[in-house]
C-alpha positions as CSV (number, residue, x, y, z in Angstrom):
1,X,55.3,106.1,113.0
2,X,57.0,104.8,109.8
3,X,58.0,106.7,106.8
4,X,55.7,106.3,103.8
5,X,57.6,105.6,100.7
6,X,54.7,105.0,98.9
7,X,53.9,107.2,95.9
8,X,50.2,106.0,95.9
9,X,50.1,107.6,99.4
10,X,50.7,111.1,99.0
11,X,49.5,112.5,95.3
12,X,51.9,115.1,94.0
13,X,51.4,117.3,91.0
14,X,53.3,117.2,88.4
15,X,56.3,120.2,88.3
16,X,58.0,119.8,85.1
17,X,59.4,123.8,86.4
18,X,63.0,122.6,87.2
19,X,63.6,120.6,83.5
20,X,65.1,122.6,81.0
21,X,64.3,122.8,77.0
22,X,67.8,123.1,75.9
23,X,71.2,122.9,76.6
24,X,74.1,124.4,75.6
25,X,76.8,121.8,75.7
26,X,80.4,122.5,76.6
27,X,83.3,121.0,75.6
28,X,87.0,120.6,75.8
29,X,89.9,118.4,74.0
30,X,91.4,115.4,75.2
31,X,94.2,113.9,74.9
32,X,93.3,111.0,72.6
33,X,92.2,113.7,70.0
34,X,88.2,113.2,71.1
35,X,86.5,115.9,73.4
36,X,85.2,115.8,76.9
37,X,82.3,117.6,78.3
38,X,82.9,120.3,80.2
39,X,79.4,121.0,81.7
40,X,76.1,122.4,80.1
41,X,74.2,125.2,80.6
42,X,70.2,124.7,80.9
43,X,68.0,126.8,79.0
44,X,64.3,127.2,80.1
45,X,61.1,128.5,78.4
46,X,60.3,130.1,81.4
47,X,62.9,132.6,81.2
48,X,62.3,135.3,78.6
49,X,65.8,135.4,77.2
50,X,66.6,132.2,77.7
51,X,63.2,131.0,75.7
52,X,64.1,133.9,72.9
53,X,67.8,132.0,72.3
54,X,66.1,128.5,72.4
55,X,63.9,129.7,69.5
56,X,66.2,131.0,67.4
57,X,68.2,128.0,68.2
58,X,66.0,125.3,67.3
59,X,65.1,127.0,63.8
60,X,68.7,126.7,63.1
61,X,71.2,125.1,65.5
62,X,74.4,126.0,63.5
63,X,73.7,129.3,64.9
64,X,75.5,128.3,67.8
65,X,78.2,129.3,65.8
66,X,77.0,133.1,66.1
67,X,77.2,132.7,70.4
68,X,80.5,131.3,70.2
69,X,81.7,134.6,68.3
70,X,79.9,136.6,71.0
71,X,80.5,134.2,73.8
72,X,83.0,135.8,76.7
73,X,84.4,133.3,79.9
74,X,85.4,134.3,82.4
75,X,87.5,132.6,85.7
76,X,86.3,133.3,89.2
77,X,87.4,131.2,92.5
78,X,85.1,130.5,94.6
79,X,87.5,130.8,97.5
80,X,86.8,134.0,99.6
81,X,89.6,136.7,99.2
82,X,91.5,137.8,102.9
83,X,89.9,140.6,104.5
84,X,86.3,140.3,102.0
85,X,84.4,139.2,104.4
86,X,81.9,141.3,106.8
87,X,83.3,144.4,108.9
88,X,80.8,143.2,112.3
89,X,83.0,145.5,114.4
């Protein structure tokens, strides 16, 4: 038995769920004085908050401004810490 590639074959409905509205890009300086993106963050209408700062967003996207006077980061390695793991004894 082959593998049917064929789209035709199996119909699929359509799940737009996974695609995002927005973004909120992110960016850093380079060394030849332009900027380099850093990552994005997705914002979806099917989250409550994140559809509340998509809206205010889009009737004025220099309020971006407002987040970055709000905004905190924060560093965290995602390599586990000695001793953090599970006590199984």
């Amino acid at each position: 038995m082959a593998f049917n590639t064929n789209a035709a074959a199996a119909p699929v409905a359509n799940n737009d769920s996974w695609k995002a509205q927005g973004f909120l890009n992110l960016y850093l300086p380079s060394k030849n004085g332009e900027r380099r993106k850093l990552g994005a963050i997705p914002l979806k209408e099917s989250k409550p908050n994140e559809k509340a700062l998509l809206e205010w967003l889009n009737e004025d996207p220099s309020r971006v401004s407002k987040i970055m006077e709000k905004l905190v980061v924060e560093y965290q390695s995602a390599v586990p810490a000695e001793g953090n793991g599970f006590d199984l004894d």
